[in-house]
Structure formats: C-alpha cells, structure tokens
C-alpha positions in Angstrom: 26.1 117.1 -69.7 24.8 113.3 -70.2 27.0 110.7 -70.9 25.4 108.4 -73.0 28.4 105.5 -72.5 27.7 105.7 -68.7 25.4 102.6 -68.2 23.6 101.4 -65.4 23.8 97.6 -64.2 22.1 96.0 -61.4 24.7 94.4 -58.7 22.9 94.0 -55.8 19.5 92.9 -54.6 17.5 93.0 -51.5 14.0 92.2 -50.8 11.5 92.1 -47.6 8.5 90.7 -48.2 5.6 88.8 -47.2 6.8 85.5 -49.1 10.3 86.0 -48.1 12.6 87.8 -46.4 15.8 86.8 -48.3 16.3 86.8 -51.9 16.1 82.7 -52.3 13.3 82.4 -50.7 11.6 85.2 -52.7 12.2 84.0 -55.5 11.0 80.2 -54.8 8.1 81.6 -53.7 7.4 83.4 -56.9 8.4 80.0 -58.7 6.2 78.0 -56.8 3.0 80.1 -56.7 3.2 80.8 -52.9 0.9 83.7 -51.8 1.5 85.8 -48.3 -1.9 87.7 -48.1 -3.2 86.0 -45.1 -5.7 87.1 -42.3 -4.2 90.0 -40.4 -2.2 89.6 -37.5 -0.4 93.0 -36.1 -3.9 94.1 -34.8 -6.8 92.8 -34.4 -8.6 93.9 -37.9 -12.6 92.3 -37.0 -14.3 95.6 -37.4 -12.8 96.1 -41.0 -14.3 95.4 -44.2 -10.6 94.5 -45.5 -9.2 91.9 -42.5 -6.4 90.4 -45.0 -3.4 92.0 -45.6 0.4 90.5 -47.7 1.7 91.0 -44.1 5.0 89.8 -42.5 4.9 87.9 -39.8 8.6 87.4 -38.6 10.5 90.5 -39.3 12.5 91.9 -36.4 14.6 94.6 -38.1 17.7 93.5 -35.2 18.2 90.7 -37.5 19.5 92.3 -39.9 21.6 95.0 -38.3 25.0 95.5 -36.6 24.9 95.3 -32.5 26.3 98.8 -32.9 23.5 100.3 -35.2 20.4 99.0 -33.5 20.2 101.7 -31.2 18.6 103.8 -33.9 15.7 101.7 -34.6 14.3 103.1 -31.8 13.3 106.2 -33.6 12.1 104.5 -36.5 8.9 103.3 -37.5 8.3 99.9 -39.0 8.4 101.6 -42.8 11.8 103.0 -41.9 13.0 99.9 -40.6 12.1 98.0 -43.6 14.3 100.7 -45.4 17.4 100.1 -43.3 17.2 96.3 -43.1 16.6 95.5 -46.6 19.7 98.4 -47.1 21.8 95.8 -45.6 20.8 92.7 -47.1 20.9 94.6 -50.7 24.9 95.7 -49.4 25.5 92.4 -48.6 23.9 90.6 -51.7 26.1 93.0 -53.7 29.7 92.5 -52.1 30.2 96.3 -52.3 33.3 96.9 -50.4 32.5 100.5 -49.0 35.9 101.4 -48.0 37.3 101.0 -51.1 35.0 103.2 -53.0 34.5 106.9 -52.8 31.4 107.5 -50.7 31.1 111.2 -52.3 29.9 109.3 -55.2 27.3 107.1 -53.8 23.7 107.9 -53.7 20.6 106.9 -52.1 17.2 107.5 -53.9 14.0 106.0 -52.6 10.5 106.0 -53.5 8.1 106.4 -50.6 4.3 106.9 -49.6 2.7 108.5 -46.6 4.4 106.9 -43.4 1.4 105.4 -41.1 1.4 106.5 -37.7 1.4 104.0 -35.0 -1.8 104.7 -32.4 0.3 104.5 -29.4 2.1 107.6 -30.4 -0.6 110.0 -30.0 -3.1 108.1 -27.6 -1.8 109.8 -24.6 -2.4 113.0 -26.2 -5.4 112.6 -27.5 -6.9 111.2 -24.3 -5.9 115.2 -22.7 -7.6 116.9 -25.7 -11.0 114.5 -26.4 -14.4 116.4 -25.7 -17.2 115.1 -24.3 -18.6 114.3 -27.4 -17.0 111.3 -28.0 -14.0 111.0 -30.6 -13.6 114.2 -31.1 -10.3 116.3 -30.4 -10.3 120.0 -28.6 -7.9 121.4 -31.4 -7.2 124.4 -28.9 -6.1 121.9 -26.3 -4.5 120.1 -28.9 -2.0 122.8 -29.3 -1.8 124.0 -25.4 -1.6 120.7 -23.6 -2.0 117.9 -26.3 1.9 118.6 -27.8 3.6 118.3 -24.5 2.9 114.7 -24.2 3.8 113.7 -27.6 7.8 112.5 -28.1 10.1 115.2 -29.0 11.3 113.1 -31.8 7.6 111.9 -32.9 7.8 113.8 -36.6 11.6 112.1 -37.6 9.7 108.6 -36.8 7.1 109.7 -39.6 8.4 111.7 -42.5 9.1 109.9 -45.5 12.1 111.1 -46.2 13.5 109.5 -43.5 13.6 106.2 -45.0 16.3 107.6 -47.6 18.3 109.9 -44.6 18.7 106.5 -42.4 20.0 103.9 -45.1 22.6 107.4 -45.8 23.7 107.5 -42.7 24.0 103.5 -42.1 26.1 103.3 -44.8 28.0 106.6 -45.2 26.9 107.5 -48.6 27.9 110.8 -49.2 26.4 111.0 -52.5 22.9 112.4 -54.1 19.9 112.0 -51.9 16.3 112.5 -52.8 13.0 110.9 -52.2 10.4 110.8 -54.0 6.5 110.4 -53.0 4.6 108.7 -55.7 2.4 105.5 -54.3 2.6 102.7 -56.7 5.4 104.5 -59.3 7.5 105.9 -56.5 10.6 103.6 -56.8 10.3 103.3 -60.4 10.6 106.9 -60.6 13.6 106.9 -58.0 15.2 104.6 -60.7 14.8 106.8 -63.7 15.9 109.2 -61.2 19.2 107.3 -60.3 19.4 106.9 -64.0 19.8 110.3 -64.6 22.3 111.2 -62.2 24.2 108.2 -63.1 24.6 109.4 -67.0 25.1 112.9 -65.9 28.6 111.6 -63.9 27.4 112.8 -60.6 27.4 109.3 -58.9 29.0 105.8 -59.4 26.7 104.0 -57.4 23.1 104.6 -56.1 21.0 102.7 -54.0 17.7 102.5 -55.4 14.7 101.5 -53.3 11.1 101.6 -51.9 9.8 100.6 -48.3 6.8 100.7 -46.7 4.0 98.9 -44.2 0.6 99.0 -44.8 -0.5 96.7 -42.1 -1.5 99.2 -39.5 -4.5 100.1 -38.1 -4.9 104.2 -38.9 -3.5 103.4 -42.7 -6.1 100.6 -42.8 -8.7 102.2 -42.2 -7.6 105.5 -44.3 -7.6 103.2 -47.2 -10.2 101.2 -46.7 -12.6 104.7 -47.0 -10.5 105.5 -50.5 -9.6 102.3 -52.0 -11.6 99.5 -53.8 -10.2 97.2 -51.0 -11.1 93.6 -51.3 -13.8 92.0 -48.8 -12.8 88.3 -50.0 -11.7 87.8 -46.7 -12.6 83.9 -46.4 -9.9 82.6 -48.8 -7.2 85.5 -48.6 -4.6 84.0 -50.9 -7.2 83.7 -53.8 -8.2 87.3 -53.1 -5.7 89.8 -55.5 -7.2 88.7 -58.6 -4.9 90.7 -61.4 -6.4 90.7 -65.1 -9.0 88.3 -64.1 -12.6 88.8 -65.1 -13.6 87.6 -61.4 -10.8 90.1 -59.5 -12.3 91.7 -56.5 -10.2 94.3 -55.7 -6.6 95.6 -53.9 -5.0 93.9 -50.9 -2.8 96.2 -48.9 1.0 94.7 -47.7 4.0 95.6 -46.4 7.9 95.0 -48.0 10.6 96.3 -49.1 12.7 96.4 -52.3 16.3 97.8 -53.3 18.9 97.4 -55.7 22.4 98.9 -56.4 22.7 100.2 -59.4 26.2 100.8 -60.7 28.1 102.3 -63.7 29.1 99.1 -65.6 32.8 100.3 -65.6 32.9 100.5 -61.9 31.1 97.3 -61.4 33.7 95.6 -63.2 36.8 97.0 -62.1 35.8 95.8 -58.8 34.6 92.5 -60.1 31.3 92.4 -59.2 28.0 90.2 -60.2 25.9 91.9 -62.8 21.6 90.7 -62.3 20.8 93.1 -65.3 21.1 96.5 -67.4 18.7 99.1 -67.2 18.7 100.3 -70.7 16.1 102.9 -71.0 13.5 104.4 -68.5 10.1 106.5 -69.9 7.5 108.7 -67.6 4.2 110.2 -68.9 0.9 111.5 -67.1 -2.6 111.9 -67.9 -5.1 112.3 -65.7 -8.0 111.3 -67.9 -6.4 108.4 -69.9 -4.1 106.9 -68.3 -4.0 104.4 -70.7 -2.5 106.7 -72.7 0.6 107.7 -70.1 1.0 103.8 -70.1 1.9 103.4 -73.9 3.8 106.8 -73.9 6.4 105.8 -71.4 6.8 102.5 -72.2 7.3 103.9 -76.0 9.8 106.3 -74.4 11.8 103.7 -72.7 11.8 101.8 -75.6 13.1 104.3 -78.2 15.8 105.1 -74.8 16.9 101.6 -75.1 16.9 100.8 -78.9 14.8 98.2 -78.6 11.7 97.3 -80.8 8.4 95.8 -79.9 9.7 92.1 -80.9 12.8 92.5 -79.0 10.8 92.4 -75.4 10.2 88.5 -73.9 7.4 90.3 -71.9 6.3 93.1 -69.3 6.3 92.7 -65.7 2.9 94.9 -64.8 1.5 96.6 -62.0 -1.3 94.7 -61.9 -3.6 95.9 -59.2 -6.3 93.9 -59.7 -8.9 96.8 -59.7 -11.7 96.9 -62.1 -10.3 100.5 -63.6 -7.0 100.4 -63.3 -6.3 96.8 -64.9 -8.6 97.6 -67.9 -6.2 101.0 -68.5 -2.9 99.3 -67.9 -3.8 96.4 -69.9 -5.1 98.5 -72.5 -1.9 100.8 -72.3 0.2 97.9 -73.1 -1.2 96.5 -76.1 -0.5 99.5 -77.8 2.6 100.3 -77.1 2.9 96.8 -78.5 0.6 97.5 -81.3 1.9 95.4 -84.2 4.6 93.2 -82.9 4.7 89.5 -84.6 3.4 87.4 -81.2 1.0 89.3 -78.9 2.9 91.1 -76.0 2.5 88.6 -73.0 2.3 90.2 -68.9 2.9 89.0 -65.6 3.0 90.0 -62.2 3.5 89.4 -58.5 1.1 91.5 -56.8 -1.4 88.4 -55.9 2.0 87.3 -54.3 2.8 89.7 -52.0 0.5 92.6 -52.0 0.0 96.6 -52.9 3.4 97.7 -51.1 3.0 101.4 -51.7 5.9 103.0 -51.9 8.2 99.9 -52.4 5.8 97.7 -54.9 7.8 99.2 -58.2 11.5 98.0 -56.4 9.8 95.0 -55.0 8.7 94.2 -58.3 11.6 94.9 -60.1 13.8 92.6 -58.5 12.0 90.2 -58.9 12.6 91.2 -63.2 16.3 91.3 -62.4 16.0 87.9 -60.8 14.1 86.5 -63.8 16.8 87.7 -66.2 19.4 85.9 -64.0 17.9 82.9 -64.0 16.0 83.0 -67.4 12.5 82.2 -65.7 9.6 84.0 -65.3 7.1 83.9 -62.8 3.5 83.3 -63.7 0.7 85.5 -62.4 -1.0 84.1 -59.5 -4.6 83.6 -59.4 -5.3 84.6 -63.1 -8.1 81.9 -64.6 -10.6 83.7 -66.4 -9.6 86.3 -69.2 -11.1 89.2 -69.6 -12.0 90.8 -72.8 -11.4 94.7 -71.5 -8.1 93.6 -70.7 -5.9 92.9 -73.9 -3.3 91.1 -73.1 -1.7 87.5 -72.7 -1.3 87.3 -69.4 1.5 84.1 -67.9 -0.1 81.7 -65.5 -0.4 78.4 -64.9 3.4 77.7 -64.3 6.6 79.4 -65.1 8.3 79.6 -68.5 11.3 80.2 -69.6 12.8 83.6 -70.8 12.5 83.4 -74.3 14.1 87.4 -75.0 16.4 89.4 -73.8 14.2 92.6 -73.0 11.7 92.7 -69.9 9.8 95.9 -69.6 8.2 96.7 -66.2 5.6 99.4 -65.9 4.3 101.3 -62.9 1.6 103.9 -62.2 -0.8 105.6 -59.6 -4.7 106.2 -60.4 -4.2 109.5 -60.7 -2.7 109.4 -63.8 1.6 109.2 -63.1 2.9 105.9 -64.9 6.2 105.1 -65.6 8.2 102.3 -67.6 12.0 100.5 -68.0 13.7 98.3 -69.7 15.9 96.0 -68.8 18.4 93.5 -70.3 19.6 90.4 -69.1 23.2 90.7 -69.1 25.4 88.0 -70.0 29.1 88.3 -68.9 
C-alpha cells in the first residue's frame, strides 16, 4: 500500500567528478564555468579518433576510506571504487548517525552501465589463446587453458551490480538493494525507484546513486565504433557543445553522484539538513519518438507533484550535445511546457564534466539539489549559437538566480527510455 504522506527529502550529497571531488569545489566549478574534458591521461589515447575525455586526474579511492576498509579495494575496479568513495563522502555530507538508525530500513539503489574491463586482466590469458593470425583468440583454448590464468575473483571486479553490493556492505545497510542498468537514465530511474519503496514504507532511508569510468582503453574504443564521439580534440574544453548549432558531438568521462534520500519525518527527528524534496518522478519510452517519452514523463512527474507548467524556475537537461538526441530532448521539453506564460528555460552540466554513463542522472542531480540550496543556477557551458531545431531557452553566459521553486531534471538513453523529477527547494 502507498503512502502518499511519506515524502522524500534530500539530506546528503556526494559527488566525484572531473571538476571536483568534493561538493564545494563542484559546485564553484559549475559557478565559475570550469570545464574537466581535457586530453586523456590514464592511457595513452593517440590512435583514437576521440583522445579527450572529463577525466579525473587525482582520485585515489584510499582517500576517502577507513584504514580498515581499504583492503577491499583490491577487488574493485575503478567504477566500483567511485561507488564506495563517493558512498562515504555522501555519509559524511549527510551526518547520518548509522548506529542510531535501524539498518533493516536502509537501502541502496544505484544506476549503473556496463563495467569496462581493465586490459591487464585478461592479457596473460589472451597471450596463451592468440593464433597465428594475429589478434585473434583460439576460443577452444580460451576455455581449456585461457581461464586458468585469469583471477578467481576477475567477474566480482566487473559486474555492475557490485557497485550497489560494496557501498551495502561498507555501510551495513540492511535494507532494499537493486541496480539498475540504464546508461544515461540509470540513476534517475534508481531514484523513482527509491521513491517507490520509500512511499510503500519499506525503507526510511536509501542511498541513491550512479558511478562509473569511461576513461579506459577497451570502453573507448567500444564507444568510439557506436557513438557520435567528438574529434574536437585541439580545444577539449570547448568540445561538448549542448543545444548549440555548432555541437560536435559526445565526450565520454568518469564520476560519481549519490544522495540520501530520507522520509522527511525521519530526517527531522534526527535533525538533519534538508538540500530539497523530490516531489514527483515520471518514466515513459518510445523507441521511435522519443520526444514523445520526454513530454510524457516530465507531464507525469508534474501531475505527481501538483505542480503546473508556470510553477517550474527551469529544467536541468541531459544535454548530450548530439545532433539527434538534443533536437528530441529539446523538442520534448517545449511541449510538455506547451503554453506556460514565459518560455520554459534549460540548462546543463554535461560540457562540465562529461557523458558519465551510469552516474550522469545523480551527478546531475546534485548539482539541482545544490542550486535549490543556494538559489543559483548554473549556466550551460559552451552554448553561443541557438539552434532553431532545438526549442528552448537555454541559460548561459553566467549564472542567475532561482527565480521558482520547482526544478525539473530529465534523463534518457537513445534508445528510447527517458525519465523526469521534480524537485522543490525546501525551506525550513
């Protein structure tokens, strides 16, 4: 049975991110137009046609752990080390005394995408198994000799539910658990998901979050056969181009994004800092329009939320600066706005910090939640030429200040799964 008086508030952030690896300098960043897509580091990427990359150059995943829980890193990869460092920044951000709530009722649910597999891993392996034609794989002595040199614990490094199963473990939470493996919409679907278990009085708390890296030489060059990547390699910070007429395409990263959500009644019994409310939370698909799954779950979280067209200050958008998909989110949005008094107006952080996969919906809202708290929002980097198949007022230039309540964020993948919520700022 749903609850409707069971609301959900935002008491705890945490970000990881090519601009910033603590919340402060996140948002400064933001504020101050700062961009992290920069040449690529990790590996050298010369023989790509995509060498940029929202990449982070300083993050040790120690840093942010106790001595006695860094043992485990060892059989993480980088994406699940994200997960479990920005876990413990967003604990810490929200003050969340864990002994003196009941773990049964705390959750974890976290949008992912395909874990990339670091080369080392399987070299050895595939060095015993290679023919003589060269680069390719003797699948028969893949399977005879090929698995006995590969780590027993090679497959927990990689699945992606392993980013959720750590962060539970780390911090005892003995609640719900689920992950769920969406690309771009992933951790705004783990939201809605939180939402509903929230309402349905299954969990007090829930962690809500995204991870994952990018920068990695298999997943680049995976994506790089599948995705308009950008080639504007010679200036990467002016490369991630959102609703501009000159935009030239995606630029992979690597983050991570989580925040606790909490039934308002047990956030203030325990007297803790409210960011926001998430008031309502819509999902539609269509694989041949997705402009049309855009407007229908943004209308959805809308109607969920009670709010009307001229009660949102604007809508925090994907944004991936792609030729197609900008034109249908754009499009999406204008009329689910259709006939409000001031033409709907959009901004986003991708040209900031990336396409971060399975994290870039948690990534992005918190930085909404942020804006609510400090009544400012962020303009969209790199946005100087309108274009007409995109119909909507896009923020740039500078910041402005939050002039409503509402913000709406949207999410989706190419393939036609888009999501939307609302959120309110909340003032105590």
């Amino acid at each position: 049975m749903v609850n409707d008086s069971r609301r959900g508030v935002v008491t705890g952030l945490g970000v990881l991110s090519s601009i910033g690896s603590d919340l402060e300098t996140f948002w400064q960043g933001l504020l101050a137009g700062k961009s992290g897509i920069k040449r690529i580091g990790l590996f050298d990427p010369s023989e790509l046609p995509c060498q940029i990359a929202g990449e982070m150059t300083d993050f040790d995943a120690k840093n942010f752990l106790e001595k006695k829980d860094r043992k485990q890193l060892r059989v993480m990869a980088r994406t699940i080390q994200l997960a479990v460092a920005c876990a413990q920044s967003a604990i810490n951000n929200s003050k969340v005394d864990k002994s003196a709530i009941n773990l049964t009722r705390f959750g974890v649910i976290f949008g992912a995408g395909m874990v990339a597999m670091e080369l080392p891993e399987t070299a050895d392996a595939a060095a015993v198994c290679q023919m003589p034609e060269r680069g390719k794989i003797d699948l028969k002595l893949w399977g005879t000799k090929g698995l006995e040199v590969i780590q027993p614990l090679w497959m927990l490094r990689y699945l992606p539910n392993m980013l959720a199963c750590q962060v539970s473990i780390l911090h005892d939470a003995q609640g719900p658990n689920n992950t769920i493996t969406q690309d771009d919409v992933a951790g705004l679907l783990a939201l809605g998901e939180a939402l509903r278990i929230m309402r349905r009085d299954h969990a007090d708390l829930l962690m809500v979050g995204g991870a994952e890296s990018r920068v990695n030489p298999l997943s680049m060059t995976r994506q790089s056969l599948f995705l308009p990547l950008s080639t504007h390699n010679a200036d990467p910070s002016k490369a991630l181009r959102p609703f501009d007429s000159g935009r030239t395409g995606l630029v992979l990263g690597e983050g991570s994004g989580i925040l606790l959500v909490e039934e308002i009644g047990h956030a203030k019994k325990r007297g803790a800092e409210i960011y926001a409310e998430v008031n309502g939370f819509g999902a539609a698909f269509n694989g041949t329009d997705q402009a049309d799954a855009i407007e229908r779950s943004i209308r959805i979280a809308m109607a969920q939320a009670g709010v009307s067209v001229d009660d949102v200050d604007h809508v925090n958008a994907s944004g991936m600066g792609t030729e197609k998909e900008d034109r249908f989110e754009a499009r999406g949005i204008a009329a689910a706005f259709k006939g409000s008094k001031d033409p709907i107006e959009v901004t986003t952080i991708k040209a900031h910090v990336g396409h971060l996969g399975g994290s870039s919906a948690t990534v992005e809202l918190a930085s909404v939640a942020l804006s609510l708290r400090h009544g400012v929002v962020p303009a969209t980097l790199n946005y100087n030429s309108p274009d007409a198949s995109c119909p909507v007022r896009v923020i740039s230039g500078s910041p402005r200040p939050l002039r409503k309540p509402f913000v709406v964020k949207t999410s989706f993948t190419s393939a036609g799964q888009c999501a939307a919520a609302v959120l309110r700022r909340h003032d105590v």
